[in-house]
N, C-alpha and C positions, 0 to 999 in steps of 0.2 A: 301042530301048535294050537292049543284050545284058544279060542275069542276072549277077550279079556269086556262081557256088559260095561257097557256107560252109562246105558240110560234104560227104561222101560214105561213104553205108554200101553195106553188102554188100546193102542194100534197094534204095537208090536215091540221087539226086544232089540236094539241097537249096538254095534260097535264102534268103537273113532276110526273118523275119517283120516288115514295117514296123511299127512302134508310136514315138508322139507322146508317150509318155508322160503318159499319163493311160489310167486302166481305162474302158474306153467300152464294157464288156460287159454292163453292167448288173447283173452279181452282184460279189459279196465275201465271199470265202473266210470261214471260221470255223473255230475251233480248230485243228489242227497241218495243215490246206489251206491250199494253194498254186494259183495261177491263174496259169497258162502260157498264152501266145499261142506256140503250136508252129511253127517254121519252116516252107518252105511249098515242095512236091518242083518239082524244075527244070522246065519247061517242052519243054527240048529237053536231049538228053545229050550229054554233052562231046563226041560224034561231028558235033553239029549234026542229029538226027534228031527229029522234034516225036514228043511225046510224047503218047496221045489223054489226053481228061479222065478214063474211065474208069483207065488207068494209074496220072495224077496226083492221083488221087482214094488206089489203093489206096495208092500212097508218101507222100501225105501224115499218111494215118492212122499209119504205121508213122517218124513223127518219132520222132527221139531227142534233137531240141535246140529251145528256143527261147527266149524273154525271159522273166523275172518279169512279169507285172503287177500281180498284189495278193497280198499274203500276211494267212493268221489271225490272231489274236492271242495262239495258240500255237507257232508254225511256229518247229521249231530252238530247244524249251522243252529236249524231253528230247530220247534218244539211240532210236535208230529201234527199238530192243527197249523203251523207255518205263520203263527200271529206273534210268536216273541223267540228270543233268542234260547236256545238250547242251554239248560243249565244243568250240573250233575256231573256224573260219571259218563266218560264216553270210549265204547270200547275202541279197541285197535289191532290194529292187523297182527295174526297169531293165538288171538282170545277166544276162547270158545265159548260161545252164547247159545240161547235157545229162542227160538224166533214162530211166525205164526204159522199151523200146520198149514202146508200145500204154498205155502208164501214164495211171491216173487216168479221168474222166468227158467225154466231147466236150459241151461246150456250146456252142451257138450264141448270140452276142451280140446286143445289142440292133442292134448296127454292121454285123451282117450275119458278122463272122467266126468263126471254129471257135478255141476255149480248150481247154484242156484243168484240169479241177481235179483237184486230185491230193494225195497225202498230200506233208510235207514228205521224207518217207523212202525217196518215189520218184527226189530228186534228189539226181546224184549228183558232178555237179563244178560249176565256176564258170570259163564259157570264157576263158582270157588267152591264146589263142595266135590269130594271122592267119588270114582266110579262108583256101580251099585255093588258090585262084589268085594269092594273095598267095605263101603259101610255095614255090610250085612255082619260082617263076624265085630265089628265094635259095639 
């Protein structure tokens, strides 16, 4: 089955991070944390050349997008300076955001996969636009 790109940094070339919705990490965020299931570096790059594990190991760590899965019961209270109350758009579990490279704590799940925890004020949009091989041929 070919990778379906999501994303492409000046790091590396990304897929989405599958998630069922449900947190099957076995932790839960607390206070203004956030638990990301970080997208997951491509296997082979747009040339069609495989990529070894050690590669897709350093690209993975250097995500910059992937899904919510659990949020605090502070996360997006206050404003990332923590001087006034949090106003805007505030994402929620299921969203897939892009957040700051290397950001936050790698945890390993109880499910076997790599999260990252992280303050809310590491993330910094809420993706609405098409994978990249969606937008390329429009």
């Amino acid at each position: 089955m070919k990778e379906k790109l999501l994303s492409k940094t000046r790091i590396g070339q990304y897929v989405e991070s599958a998630w069922d919705g449900e947190n099957r990490s076995g932790h839960e965020p607390i206070g203004d944390s956030v638990l990301v299931l970080p997208d997951k570096a491509a296997t082979k790059t747009a040339g069609g050349i495989e990529l070894p594990d050690s590669m897709r190991e350093t690209h993975s760590l250097a995500a910059e997008s992937g899904v919510i899965v659990a949020l605090g019961e502070g996360a997006w209270t206050w404003n990332r300076d923590r001087t006034r109350r949090f106003e805007g758009k505030k994402p929620v579990v299921g969203q897939r955001v892009s957040f700051e490279r290397y950001a936050g704590t790698e945890i390993i799940g109880d499910d076997g996969e790599m999260y990252r925890s992280m303050s809310d004020g590491c993330i910094h949009t809420i993706r609405t636009g098409k994978p990249v091989e969606q937008t390329k041929a429009a």
